[in-house]
C-alpha positions in Angstrom: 162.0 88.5 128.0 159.4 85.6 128.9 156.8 84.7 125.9 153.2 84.9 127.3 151.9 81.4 126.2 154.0 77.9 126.0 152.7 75.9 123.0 154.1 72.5 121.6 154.8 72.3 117.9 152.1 70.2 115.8 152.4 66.8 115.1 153.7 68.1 112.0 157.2 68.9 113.1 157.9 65.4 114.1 158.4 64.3 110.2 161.1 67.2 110.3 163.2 65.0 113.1 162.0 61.5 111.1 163.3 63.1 107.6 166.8 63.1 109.3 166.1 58.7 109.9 169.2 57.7 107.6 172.7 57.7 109.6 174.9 60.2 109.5 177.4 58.9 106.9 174.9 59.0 104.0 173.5 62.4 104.8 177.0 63.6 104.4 177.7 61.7 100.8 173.8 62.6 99.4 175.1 66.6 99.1 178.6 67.3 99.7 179.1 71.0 99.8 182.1 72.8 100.0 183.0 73.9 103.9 181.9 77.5 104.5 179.1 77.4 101.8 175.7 78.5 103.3 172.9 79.2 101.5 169.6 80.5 102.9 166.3 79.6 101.0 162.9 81.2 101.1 161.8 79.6 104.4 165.1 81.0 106.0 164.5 84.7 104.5 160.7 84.4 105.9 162.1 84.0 109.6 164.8 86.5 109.4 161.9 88.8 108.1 159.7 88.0 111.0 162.9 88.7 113.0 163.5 91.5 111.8 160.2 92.5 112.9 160.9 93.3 116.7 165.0 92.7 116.7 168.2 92.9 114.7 171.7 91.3 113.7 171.0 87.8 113.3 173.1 84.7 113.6 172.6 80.9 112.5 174.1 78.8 115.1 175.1 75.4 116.2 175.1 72.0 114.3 172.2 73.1 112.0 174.8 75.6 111.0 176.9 72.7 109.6 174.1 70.3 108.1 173.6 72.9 106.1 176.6 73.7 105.0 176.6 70.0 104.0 173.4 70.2 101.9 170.8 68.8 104.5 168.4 71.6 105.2 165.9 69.7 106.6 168.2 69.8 110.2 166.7 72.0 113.0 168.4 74.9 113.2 168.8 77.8 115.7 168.8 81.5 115.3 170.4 84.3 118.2 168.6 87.6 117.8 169.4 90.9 119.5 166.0 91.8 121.0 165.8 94.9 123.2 162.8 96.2 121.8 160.1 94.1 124.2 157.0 95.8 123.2 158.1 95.2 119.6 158.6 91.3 120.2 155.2 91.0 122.6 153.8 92.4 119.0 155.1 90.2 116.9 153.9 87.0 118.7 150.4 88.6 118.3 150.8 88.7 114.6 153.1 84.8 114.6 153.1 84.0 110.5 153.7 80.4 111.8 150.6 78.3 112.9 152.6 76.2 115.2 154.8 77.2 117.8 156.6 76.7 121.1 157.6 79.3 123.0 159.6 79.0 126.8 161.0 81.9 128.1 163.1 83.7 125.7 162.6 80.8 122.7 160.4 80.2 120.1 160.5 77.4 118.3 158.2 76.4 115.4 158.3 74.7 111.7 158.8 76.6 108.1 159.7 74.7 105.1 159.8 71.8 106.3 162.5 72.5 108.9 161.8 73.3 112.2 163.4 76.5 113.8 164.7 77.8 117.5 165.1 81.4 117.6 166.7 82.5 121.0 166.0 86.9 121.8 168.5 87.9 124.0 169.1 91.3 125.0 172.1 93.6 123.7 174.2 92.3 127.1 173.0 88.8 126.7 173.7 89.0 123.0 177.3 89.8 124.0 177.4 87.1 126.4 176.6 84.3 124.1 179.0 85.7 121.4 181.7 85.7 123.8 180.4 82.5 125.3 180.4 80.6 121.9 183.9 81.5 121.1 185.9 80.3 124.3 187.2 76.7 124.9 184.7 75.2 127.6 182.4 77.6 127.5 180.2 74.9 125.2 179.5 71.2 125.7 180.7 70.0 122.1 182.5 72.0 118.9 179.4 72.3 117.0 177.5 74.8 119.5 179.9 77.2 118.7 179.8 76.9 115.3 177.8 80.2 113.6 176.8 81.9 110.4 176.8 85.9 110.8 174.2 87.6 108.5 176.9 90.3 107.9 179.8 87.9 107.5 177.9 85.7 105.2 180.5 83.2 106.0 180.7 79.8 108.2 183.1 80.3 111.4 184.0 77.1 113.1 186.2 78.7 116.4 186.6 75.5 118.3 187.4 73.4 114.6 184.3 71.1 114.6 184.9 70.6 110.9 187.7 68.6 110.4 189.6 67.1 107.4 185.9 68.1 105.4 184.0 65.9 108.1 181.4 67.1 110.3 181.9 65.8 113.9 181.0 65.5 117.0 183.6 66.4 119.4 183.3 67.3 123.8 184.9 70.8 124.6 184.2 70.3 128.2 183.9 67.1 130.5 180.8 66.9 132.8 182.0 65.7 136.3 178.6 63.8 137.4 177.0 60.4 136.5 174.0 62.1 135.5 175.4 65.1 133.6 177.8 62.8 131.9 175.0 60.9 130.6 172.7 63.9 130.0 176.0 65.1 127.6 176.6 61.5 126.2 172.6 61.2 125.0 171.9 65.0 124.0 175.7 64.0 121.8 174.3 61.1 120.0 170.6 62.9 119.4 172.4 65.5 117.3 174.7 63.6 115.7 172.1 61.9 114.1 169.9 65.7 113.1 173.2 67.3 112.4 175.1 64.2 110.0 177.8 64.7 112.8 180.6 61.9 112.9 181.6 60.9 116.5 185.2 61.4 117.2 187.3 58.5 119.1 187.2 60.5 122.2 183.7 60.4 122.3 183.1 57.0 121.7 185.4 56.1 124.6 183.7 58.2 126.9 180.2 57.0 125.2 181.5 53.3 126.2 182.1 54.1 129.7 179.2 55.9 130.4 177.6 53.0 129.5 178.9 50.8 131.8 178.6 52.7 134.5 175.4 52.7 137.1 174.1 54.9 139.1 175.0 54.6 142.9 171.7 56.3 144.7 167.8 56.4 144.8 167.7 60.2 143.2 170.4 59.5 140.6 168.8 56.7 139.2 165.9 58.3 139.0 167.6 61.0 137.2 169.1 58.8 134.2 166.0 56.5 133.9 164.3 59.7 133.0 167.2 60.9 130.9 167.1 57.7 129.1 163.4 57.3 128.5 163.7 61.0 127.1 166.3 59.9 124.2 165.0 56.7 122.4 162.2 58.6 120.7 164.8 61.2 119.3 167.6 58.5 118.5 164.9 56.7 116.8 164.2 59.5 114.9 167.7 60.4 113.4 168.3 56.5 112.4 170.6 55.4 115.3 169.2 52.0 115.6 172.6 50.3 116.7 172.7 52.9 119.8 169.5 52.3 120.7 170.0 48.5 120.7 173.6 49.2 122.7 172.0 52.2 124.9 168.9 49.4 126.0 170.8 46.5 126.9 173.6 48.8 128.8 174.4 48.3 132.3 173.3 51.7 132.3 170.1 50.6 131.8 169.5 47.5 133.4 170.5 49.1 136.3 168.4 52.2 136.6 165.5 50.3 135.6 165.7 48.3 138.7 167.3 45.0 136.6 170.7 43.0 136.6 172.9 44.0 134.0 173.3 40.7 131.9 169.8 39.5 132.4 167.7 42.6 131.8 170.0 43.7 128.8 168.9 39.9 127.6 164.9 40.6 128.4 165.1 43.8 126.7 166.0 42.5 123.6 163.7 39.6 123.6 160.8 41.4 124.5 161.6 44.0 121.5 161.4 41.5 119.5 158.4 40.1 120.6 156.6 43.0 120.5 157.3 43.9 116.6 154.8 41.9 115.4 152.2 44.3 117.3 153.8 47.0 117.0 153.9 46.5 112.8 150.2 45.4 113.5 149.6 49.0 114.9 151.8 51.4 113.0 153.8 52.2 115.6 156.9 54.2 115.3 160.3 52.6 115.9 160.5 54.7 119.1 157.7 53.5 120.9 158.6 50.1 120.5 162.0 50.7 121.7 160.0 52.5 124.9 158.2 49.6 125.1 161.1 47.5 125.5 162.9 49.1 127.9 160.2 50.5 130.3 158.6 46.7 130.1 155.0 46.4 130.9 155.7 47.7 134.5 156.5 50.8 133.5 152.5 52.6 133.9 152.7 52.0 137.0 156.2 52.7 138.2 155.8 56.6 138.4 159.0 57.6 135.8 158.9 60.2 133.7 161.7 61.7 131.1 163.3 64.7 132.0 161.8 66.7 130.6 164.0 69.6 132.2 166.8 68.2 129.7 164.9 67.4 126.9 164.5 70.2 123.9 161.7 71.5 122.1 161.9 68.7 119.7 163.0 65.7 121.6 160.1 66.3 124.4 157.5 66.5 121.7 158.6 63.1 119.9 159.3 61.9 123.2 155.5 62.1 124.4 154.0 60.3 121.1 156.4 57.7 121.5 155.1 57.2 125.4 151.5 57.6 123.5 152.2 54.9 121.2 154.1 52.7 123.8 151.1 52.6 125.9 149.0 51.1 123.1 151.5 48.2 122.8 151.2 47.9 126.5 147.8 47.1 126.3 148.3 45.0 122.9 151.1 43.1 123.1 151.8 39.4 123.7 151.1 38.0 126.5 155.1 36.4 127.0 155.8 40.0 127.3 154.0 40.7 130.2 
């Protein structure tokens, strides 16, 4: 069930991941709601009517599910659609009520109310599949994937108990076994705990730390995380996790797999960051960028990596490329210690 076109969301839907910029602590205290509570608002009913257009029984899901059950709906948030009607769905993305929109494969992804939105049409076996998937230990990466709001239930259900104690967290249900899956897991972790208000639990600060310090121990695998890395900062930067981003660019995760000595490149990061906030202030940069900026160093044009973009979702890969955008003006602006 593969959309005809592939289109990135507008510019517009970047404010959506920027609107989530304040940590995850004080999204939780601005509108504390009752666990369980869900309430859908007119841009929700205007999706599930489109949906409803070429599928049937409909399901939030994932950590969107829980910002909102917190009071943030500005979070992304994913729907799961039963869609074995194909000439009914090609119809309906000829007659899209949503001027911007990314669509891959069996997604679409696009903005409404001022949230953005990730519908995923799966067919009634697939549909099974992901219901069954969802509810089994280890058949997601962290507690929140599994977390859903039925149409017909009308009630949050939290099967692998990422709500805890009335906190929101961010919790691994399954341990990835390589370097560079362990830090794909570890940054797509931090991205959403800073969209979804999600509070990271001591086991995943641990394993956060010593991902960190590790490097990676081949040509191909540190290609791998330099482009797993590069992919992050503009998303972190987004949801407000300044602190990480300072710990994530002075790592020896970094240094190392962008061809620098722990210590000193950690050290050179930081100083050229700060050299080049004065320019990037001067330009209107975002934060991103000039975290790129700092980390890639004035190399980086030249040096042929790229983020993964075959890790990155619909949202991170768009903030992801104006960050690059905006890094390569400070490139070309910025002082000349810093070259």
């Amino acid at each position: 069930m593969t959309a005809n076109r592939r289109v990135f969301l507008s510019r517009s839907a970047i404010a959506v991941g920027v609107a989530l910029g304040a940590s995850p602590v004080n999204l939780l205290a601005r509108a504390p709601r009752a666990a369980g509570t869900f309430a859908t608002g007119g841009a929700d009913q205007e999706v599930l009517a489109f949906a409803a257009t070429y599928g049937r029984d409909p399901f939030f899901i994932g950590g969107g599910v829980l910002a909102r059950a917190n009071g943030i709906v500005s979070a992304p948030i994913s729907l799961v659609v039963r869609t074995d009607d194909v000439a009914a769905l090609s119809r309906s993305l000829d007659a899209l009520p949503f001027k911007s929109v990314y669509a891959s494969e069996n997604t679409l992804s696009f903005e409404a109310g001022g949230a953005v939105y990730r519908l995923e049409n799966l067919s009634s076996e697939e549909y099974g599949q992901r219901l069954g998937q969802v509810q089994a230990r280890g058949g997601t990466l962290f507690a929140h994937d599994a977390v859903r709001y039925p149409l017909a239930q009308r009630q949050v259900q939290d099967p692998l108990g990422s709500m805890t104690g009335g906190e929101s967290q961010l919790r691994r249900t399954a341990a990835e076994i390589s370097l560079t899956a362990r830090v794909g897991q570890m940054l797509r972790g931090l991205i959403e705990a800073g969209r979804y208000a999600l509070v990271p639990d001591a086991e995943f600060d641990a394993f956060r730390r010593r991902t960190l310090a590790e490097s990676p121990g081949t040509a191909e695998e540190t290609a791998v995380v330099a482009s797993l890395l590069i992919g992050a900062v503009a998303p972190l930067s987004a949801g407000g996790q300044a602190s990480r981003l300072a710990e994530l660019a002075t790592s020896p995760l970094a240094s190392a797999s962008f061809g620098r000595h722990s210590a000193r490149g950690g050290a050179q990061t930081m100083a050229r960051y700060q050299q080049l906030r004065p320019v990037g202030n001067r330009l209107g940069v975002s934060a991103g960028a000039l975290w790129l900026a700092a980390l890639l160093g004035p190399s980086w044009p030249q040096s042929g990596v790229r983020p993964q973009a075959t890790t990155a979702d619909y949202l991170s890969e768009l903030q992801t490329q104006a960050a690059l955008t905006e890094a390569r003006q400070l490139f070309k602006s910025g002082p000349s210690s810093s070259k």
